[in-house]
C-alpha positions as CSV (number, residue, x, y, z in Angstrom):
1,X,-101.7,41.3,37.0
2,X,-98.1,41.9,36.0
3,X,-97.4,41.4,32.3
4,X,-94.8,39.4,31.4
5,X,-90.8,41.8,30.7
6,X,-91.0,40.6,27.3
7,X,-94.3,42.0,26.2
8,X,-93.7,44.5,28.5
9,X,-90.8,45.6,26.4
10,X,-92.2,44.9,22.9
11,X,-95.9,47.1,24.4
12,X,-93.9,50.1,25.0
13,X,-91.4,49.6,21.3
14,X,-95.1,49.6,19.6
15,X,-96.6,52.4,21.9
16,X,-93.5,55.2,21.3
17,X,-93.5,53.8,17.8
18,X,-96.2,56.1,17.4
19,X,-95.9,59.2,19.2
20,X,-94.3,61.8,17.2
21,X,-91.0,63.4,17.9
22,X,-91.0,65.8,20.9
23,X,-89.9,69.2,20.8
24,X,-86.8,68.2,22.9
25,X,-86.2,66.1,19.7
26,X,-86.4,68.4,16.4
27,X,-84.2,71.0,18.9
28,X,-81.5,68.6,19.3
29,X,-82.1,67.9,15.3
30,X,-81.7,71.4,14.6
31,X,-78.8,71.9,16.3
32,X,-76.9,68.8,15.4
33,X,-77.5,70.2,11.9
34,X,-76.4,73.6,12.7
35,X,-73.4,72.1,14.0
36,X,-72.9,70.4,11.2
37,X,-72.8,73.7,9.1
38,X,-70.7,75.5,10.5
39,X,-68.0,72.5,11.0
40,X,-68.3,72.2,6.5
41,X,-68.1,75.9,6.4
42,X,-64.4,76.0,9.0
43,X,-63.2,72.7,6.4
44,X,-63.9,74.9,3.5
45,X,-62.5,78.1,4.8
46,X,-59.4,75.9,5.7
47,X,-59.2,74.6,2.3
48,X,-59.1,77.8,0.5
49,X,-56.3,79.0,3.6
50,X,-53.8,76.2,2.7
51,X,-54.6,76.0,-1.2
52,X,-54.5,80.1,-1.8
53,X,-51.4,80.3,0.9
54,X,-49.3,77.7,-0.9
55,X,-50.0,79.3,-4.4
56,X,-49.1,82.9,-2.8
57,X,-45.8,82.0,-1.3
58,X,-44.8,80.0,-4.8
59,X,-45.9,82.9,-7.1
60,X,-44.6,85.7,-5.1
61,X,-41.2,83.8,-4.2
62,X,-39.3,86.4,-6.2
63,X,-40.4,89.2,-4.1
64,X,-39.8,87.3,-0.7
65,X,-36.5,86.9,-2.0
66,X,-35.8,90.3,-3.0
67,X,-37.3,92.0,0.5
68,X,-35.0,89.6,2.4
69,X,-31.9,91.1,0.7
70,X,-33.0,94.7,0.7
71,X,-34.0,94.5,4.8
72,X,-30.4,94.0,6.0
73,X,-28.7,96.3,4.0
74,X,-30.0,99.3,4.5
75,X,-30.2,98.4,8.4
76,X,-28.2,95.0,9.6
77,X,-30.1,92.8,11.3
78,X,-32.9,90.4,11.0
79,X,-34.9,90.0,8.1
80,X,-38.2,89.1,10.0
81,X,-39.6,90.4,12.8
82,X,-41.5,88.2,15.3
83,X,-44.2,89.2,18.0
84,X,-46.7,87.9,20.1
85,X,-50.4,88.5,18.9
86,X,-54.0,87.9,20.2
87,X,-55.8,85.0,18.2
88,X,-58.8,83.5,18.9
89,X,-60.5,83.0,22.1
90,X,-57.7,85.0,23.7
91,X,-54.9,82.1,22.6
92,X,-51.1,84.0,22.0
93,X,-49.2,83.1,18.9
94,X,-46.0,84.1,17.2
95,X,-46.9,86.4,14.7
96,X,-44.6,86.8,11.5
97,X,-43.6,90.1,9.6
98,X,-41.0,91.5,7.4
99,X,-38.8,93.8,9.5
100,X,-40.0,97.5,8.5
101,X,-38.3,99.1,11.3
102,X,-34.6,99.9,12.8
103,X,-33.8,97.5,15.6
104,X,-34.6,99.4,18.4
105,X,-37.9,100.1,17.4
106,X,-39.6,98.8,20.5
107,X,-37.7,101.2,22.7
108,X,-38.6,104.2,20.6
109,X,-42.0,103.8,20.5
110,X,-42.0,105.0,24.5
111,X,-41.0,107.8,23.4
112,X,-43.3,108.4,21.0
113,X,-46.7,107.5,22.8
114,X,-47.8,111.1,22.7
115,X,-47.4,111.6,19.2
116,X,-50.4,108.4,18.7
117,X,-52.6,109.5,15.7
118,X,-55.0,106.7,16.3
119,X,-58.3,108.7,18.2
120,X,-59.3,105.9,20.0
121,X,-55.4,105.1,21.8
122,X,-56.0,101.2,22.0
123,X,-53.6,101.1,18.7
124,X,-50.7,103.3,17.8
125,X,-50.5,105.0,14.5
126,X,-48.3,107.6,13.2
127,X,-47.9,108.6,9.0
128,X,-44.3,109.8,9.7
129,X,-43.3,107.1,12.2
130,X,-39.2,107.5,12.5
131,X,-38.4,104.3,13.5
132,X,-39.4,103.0,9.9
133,X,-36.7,102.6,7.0
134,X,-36.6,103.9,3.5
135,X,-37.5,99.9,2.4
136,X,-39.9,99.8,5.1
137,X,-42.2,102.2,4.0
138,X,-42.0,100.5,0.3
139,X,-42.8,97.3,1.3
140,X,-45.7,98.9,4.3
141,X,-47.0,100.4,1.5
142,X,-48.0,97.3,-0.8
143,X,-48.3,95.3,2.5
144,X,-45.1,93.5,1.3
145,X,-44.1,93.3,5.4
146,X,-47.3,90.9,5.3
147,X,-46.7,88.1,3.7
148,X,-45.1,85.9,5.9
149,X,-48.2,86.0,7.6
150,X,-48.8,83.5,5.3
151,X,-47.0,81.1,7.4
152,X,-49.2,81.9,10.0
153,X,-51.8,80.7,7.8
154,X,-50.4,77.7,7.1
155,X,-49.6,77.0,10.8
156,X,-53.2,77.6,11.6
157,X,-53.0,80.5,13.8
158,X,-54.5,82.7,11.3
159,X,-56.8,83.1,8.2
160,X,-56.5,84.8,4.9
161,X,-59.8,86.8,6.0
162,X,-60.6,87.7,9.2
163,X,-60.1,90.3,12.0
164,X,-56.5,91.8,12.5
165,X,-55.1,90.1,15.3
166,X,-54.1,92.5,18.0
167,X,-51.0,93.0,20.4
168,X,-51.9,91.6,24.5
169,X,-51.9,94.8,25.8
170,X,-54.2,96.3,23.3
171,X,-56.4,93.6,24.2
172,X,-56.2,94.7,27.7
173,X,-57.8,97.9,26.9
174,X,-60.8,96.2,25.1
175,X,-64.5,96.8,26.6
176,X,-66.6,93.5,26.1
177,X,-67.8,94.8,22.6
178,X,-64.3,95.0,21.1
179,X,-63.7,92.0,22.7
180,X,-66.2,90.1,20.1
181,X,-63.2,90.2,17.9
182,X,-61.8,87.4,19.1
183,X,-64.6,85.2,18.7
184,X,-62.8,84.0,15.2
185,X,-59.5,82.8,13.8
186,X,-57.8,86.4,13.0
187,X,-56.7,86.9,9.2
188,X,-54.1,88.9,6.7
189,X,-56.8,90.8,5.7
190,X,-60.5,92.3,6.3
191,X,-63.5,94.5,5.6
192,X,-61.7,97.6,6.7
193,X,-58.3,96.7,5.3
194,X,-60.0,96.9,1.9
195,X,-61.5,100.1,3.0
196,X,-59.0,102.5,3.8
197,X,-56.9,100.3,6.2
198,X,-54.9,103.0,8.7
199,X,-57.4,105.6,7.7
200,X,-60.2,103.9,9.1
201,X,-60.6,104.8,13.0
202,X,-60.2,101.8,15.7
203,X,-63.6,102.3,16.8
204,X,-65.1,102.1,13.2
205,X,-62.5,98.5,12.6
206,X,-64.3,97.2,15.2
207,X,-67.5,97.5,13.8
208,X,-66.6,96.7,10.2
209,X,-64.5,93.3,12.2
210,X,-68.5,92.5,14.0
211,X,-69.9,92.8,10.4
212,X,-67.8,90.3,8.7
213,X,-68.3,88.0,11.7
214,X,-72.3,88.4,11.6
215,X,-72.0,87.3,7.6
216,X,-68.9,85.6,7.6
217,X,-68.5,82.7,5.2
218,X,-66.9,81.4,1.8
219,X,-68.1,83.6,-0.9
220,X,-67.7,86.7,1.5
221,X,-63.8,86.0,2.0
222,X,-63.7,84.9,-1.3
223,X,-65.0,88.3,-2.2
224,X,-62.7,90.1,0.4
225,X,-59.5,88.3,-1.2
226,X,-60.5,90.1,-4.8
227,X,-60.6,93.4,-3.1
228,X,-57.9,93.2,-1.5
229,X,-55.3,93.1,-4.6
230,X,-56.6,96.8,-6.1
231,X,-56.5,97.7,-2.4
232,X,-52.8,97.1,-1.8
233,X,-51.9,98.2,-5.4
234,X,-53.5,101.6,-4.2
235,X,-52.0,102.1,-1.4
236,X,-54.5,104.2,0.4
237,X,-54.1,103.9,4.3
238,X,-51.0,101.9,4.2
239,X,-48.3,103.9,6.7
């Protein structure tokens, strides 16, 4: 005999009243609260972004100031310099910098690819690059040429901590390892920037870059940011 839809329907609300979750269940759970994490720990890292970036740019005014009027008269032209980085997931974004170099640095560099100090030739380094001024190296040196990267902060295209973010054709060159980079926002500074910056080989960035992603959270970039003042004040590996 049939049972009537409506005890039907209140048999099976008492029957799966009483079976325990399924497996299915406490996975969905888990990750729902996993989710949940790493959501709280993006809000907070975007907190201390915004609050630290907005108390940088006030306190360090003077010296914005001051870079702005030294730039242009020892070589006339633009105070900033503007190129396209690498952020992440692959997305481009205009990437801000105090002008260090003459204004046709871009074209010299051709000319200077086989002079590359950087072993692993995805990046180009050189100590004595030529196409940098007498302010450049001053403010390269304290990472003055940096700080409107703070913008870029601001704007949401970058982090104060996280992975440098790279040029498109460097990116091109990447195998699928290096490529892991790109799995987060990129930042102003990192684990190898507070380790010898330049000095450090590409190869050795990359893994120091995987690190910090592997234990990447508040406290760590919190930590980074304190290391990074003596750092800069050194001036180890800045060129």
């Amino acid at each position: 005999m049939e049972l009537d839809p409506t005890v039907r329907k209140e048999l099976i609300r008492k029957i799966s009243g009483t079976i325990k979750p399924s497996l299915f269940s406490r996975g969905r759970i888990k990750v729902a609260a996993w989710e949940s994490m790493v959501k709280l720990s993006y809000l907070l890292k975007r907190m201390l972004d915004i609050s630290v970036s907005v108390a940088a740019i006030i306190v360090l005014s003077p010296i914005f100031i001051i870079t702005a009027l030294a730039i242009p008269i020892e070589d006339p032209g633009p105070v900033f310099y503007f190129q396209t980085r690498v952020g992440r997931n692959g997305k481009h974004f205009k990437f801000y910098k105090f002008r260090s170099m003459v204004m046709n640095a871009d074209k010299i560099k051709a000319q200077l690819a086989g002079q590359n100090e950087s072993s692993a030739g995805v990046i180009f380094k050189m100590k004595k690059d030529p196409r940098v001024t007498k302010t450049g190296r001053i403010i390269r040196k304290f990472s003055i040429d940096e700080l409107p990267q703070l913008i870029n902060v601001l704007k949401g295209d970058m982090s104060l901590v996280g992975p440098r973010p790279p040029l498109p054709k460097e990116v091109a060159e990447y195998t699928l390892e290096q490529r892991k980079r790109l799995h987060v926002i990129p930042g102003i500074t990192c684990l190898w920037q507070v380790s010898g910056r330049s000095d450090i080989p590409f190869t050795d960035q990359v893994r120091l870059d995987l690190q910090y992603i592997q234990s990447a959270g508040i406290i760590n970039d919190i930590s980074l940011l304190l290391k990074t003042i003596p750092a800069v004040l050194s001036g180890r590996g800045a060129y």
